[in-house]
matplotlib code that plots the C-alpha trace (Angstrom):
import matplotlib.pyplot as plt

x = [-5.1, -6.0, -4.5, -5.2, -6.4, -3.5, -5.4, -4.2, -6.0, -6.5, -8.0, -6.4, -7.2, -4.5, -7.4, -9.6, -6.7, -4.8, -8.8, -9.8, -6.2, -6.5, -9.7, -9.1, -5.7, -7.5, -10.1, -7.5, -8.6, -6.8, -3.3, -2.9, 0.3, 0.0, -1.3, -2.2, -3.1, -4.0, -4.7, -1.9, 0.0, -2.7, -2.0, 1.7, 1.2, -0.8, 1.3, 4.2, 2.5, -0.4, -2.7, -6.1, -8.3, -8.2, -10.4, -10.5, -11.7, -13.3, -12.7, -9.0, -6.2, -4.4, -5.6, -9.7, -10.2, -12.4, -9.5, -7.1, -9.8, -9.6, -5.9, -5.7, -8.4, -6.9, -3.7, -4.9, -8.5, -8.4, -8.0, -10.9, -12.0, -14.3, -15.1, -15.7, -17.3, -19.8, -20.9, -24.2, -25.7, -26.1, -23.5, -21.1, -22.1, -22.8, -19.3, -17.9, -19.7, -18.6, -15.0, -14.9, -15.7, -16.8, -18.2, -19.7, -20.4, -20.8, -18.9, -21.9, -22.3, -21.5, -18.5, -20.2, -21.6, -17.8, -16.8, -20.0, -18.9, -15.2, -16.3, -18.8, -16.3, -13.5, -16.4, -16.6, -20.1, -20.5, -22.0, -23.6, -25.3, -29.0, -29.2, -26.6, -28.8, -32.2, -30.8, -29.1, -33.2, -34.7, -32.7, -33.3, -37.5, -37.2, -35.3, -38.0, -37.9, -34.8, -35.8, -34.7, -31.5, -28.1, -26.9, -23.2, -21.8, -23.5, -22.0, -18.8, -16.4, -14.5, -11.3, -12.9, -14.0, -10.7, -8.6, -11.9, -10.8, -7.4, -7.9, -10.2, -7.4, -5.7, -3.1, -0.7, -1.1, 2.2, 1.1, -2.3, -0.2, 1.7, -0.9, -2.8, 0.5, -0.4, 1.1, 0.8, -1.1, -3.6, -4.5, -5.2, -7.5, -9.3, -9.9, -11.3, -13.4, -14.6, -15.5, -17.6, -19.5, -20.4, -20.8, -18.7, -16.5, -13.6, -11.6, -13.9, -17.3, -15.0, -14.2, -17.8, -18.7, -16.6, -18.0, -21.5, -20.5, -19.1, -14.7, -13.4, -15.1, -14.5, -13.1, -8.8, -7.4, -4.4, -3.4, -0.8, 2.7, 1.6, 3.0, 1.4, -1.2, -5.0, -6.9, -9.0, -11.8, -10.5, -11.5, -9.5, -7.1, -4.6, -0.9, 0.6, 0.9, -3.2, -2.1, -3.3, -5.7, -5.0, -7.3, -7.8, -5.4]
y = [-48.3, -51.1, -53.0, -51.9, -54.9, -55.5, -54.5, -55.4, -53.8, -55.7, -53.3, -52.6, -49.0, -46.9, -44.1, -45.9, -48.1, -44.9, -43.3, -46.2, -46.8, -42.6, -42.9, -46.2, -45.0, -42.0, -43.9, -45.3, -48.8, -49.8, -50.4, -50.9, -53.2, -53.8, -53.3, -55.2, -54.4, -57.7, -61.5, -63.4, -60.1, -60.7, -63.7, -63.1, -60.6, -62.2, -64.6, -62.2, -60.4, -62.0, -59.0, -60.1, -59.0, -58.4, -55.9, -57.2, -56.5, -59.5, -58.4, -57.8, -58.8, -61.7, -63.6, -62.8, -61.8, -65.3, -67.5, -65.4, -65.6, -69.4, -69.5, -67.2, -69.3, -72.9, -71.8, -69.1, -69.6, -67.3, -64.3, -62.3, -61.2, -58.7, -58.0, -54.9, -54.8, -54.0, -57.5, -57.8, -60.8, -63.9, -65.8, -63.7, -63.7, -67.2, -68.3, -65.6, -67.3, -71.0, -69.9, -68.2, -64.5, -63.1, -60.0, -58.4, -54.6, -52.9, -49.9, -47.8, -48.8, -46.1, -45.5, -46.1, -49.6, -50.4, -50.1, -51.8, -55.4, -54.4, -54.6, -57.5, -59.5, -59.1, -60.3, -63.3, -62.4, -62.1, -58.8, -58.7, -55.4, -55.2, -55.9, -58.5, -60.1, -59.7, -60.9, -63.9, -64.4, -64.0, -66.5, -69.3, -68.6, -68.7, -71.6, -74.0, -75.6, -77.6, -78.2, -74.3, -74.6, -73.2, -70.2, -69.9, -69.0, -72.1, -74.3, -73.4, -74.3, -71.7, -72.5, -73.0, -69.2, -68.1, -69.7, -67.8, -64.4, -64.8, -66.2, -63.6, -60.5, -61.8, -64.1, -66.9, -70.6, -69.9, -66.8, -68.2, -71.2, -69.4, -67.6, -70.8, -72.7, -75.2, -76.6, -74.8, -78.3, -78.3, -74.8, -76.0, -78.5, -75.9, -73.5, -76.5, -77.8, -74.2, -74.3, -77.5, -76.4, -73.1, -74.4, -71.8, -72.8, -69.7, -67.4, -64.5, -67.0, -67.0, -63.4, -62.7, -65.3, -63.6, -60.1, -61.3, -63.1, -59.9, -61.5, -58.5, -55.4, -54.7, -56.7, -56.8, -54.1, -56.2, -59.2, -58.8, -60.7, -61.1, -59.4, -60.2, -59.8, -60.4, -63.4, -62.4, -59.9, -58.5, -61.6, -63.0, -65.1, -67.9, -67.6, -70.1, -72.3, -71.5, -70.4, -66.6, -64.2, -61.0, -58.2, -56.3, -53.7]
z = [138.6, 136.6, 134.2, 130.3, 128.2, 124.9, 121.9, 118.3, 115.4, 112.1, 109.1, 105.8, 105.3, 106.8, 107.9, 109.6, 111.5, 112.4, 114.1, 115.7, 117.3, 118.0, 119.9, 121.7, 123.0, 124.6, 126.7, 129.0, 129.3, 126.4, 125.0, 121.0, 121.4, 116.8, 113.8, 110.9, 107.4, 106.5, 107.8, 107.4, 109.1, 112.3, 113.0, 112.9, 115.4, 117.7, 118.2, 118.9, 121.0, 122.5, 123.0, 125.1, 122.1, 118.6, 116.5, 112.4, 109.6, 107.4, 104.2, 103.9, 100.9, 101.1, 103.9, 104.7, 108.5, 108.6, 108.1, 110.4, 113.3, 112.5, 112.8, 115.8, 117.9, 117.1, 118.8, 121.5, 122.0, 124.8, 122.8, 122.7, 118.9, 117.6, 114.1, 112.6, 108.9, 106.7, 106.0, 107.8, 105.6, 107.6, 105.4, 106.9, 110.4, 110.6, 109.3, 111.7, 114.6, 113.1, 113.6, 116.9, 117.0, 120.4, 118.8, 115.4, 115.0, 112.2, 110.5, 110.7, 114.7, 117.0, 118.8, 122.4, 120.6, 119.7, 123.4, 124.4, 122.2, 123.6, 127.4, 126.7, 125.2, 128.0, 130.2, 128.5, 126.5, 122.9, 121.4, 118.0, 116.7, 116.2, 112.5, 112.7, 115.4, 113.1, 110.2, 112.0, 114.0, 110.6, 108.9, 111.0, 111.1, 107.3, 106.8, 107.1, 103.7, 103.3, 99.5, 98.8, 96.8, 98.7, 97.5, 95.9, 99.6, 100.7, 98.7, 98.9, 102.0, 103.7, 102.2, 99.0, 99.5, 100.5, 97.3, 95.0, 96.8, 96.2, 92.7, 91.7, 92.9, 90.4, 92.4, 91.0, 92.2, 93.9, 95.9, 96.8, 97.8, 100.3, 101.9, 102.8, 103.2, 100.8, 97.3, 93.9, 92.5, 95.7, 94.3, 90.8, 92.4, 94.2, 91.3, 89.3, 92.1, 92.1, 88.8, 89.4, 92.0, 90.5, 87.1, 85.9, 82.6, 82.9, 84.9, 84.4, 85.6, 88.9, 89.4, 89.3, 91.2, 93.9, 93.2, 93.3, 96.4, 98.1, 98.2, 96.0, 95.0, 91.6, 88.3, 88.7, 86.7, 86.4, 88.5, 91.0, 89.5, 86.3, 83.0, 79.8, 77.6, 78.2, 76.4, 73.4, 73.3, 76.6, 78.6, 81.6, 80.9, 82.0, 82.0, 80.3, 82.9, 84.1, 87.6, 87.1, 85.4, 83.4, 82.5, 79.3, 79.4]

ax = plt.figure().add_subplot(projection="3d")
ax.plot(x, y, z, "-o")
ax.set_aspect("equal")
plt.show()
């Protein structure tokens, strides 16, 4: 019998984590060694237990599924990773390619496409689905005209992208901070290069920036660490020290 290929799962909704490690357990080829609800969590695990591929999520809290690809293939390249997500615009795919995925399916994909980017990436191939592969052909015919403005995503690095997601849930300086392992001040800097670049003037400019952009669904309810009031007329706010945002309660 052969050997089953280590499989970690990265997806922040308990349901579908719990199906997908249900129905690849029952094939046979495959052993789910973890689990991870979240990026930063991912990379943790695959270096603990160095599975031979990982199945993620992009859009995940805390720490994206981009940026824990991009930490997982500087220090073990030779794990295999596939994404799963309903991102199929070619900002997505492209900076998913840029960092080292092997594979891209979509949630709507079947489950026989699923096992199809799972076996072509073991064999060393990369797999994207139809549309994703379309939309990334399309994309490069029309990009002829290198006067057409960039969009938002464009301009925007992917760390810069990562602090706005984190910003925009309503994180501290502090907790962005330690997620991307960097200084409290060097997020400051971030959010005000942010504000540059988008020529946005406030807090709330930014968390529709990253709605618009597809980084968080919906407006915060209420940022995570924070107790207080919101600004006037219900508009985000800045804590004292302007390291978070608060929502209209």
């Amino acid at each position: 019998m052969s050997a089953k290929y280590r499989l970690l799962i990265a997806e922040d909704h308990n349901l579908l984590r719990c199906g997908l490690r249900s129905m690849l357990s029952a094939l046979g080829d495959y052993e789910v060694v973890g689990e991870a609800k979240d990026g930063k969590e991912a990379c943790q695990q695959a270096i603990a237990l160095t599975p031979d591929v990982i199945l993620t999520d992009l859009s995940m809290p805390g720490m994206n599924g981009i940026d824990a690809v991009a930490t997982i293939k500087r220090r073990s390249p030779q794990i295999r990773i596939v994404v799963l997500t309903v991102h199929k615009s070619q900002e997505y795919v492209r900076e998913a390619l840029r960092v080292g995925v092997d594979g891209y399916v979509l949630k709507d994909a079947s489950f026989d496409e699923l096992m199809a980017a799972l076996r072509a990436v073991m064999q060393g191939k990369r797999h994207l689905s139809a549309d994703v592969y379309g939309n990334l052909v399309q994309s490069f015919v029309s990009r002829g005209d290198a006067s057409t403005p960039k969009s938002a995503w464009e301009l925007l690095t992917a760390r810069e992208r990562s602090v706005l997601k984190l910003v925009a849930e309503g994180r501290t300086n502090r907790q962005v901070g330690q997620y991307l392992n960097l200084s409290p001040k060097t997020i400051e800097k971030y959010r005000a290069n942010l504000m540059h670049k988008l020529e946005i003037s406030n807090l709330t400019g930014l968390v529709l920036a990253a709605i618009d952009m597809g980084l968080i669904a919906t407006m915060p309810e209420r940022p995570i660490g924070v107790h207080g009031p919101a600004g006037p007329s219900g508009v985000l706010s800045a804590a004292d020290d302007g390291t978070s945002i608060a929502a209209c309660a």
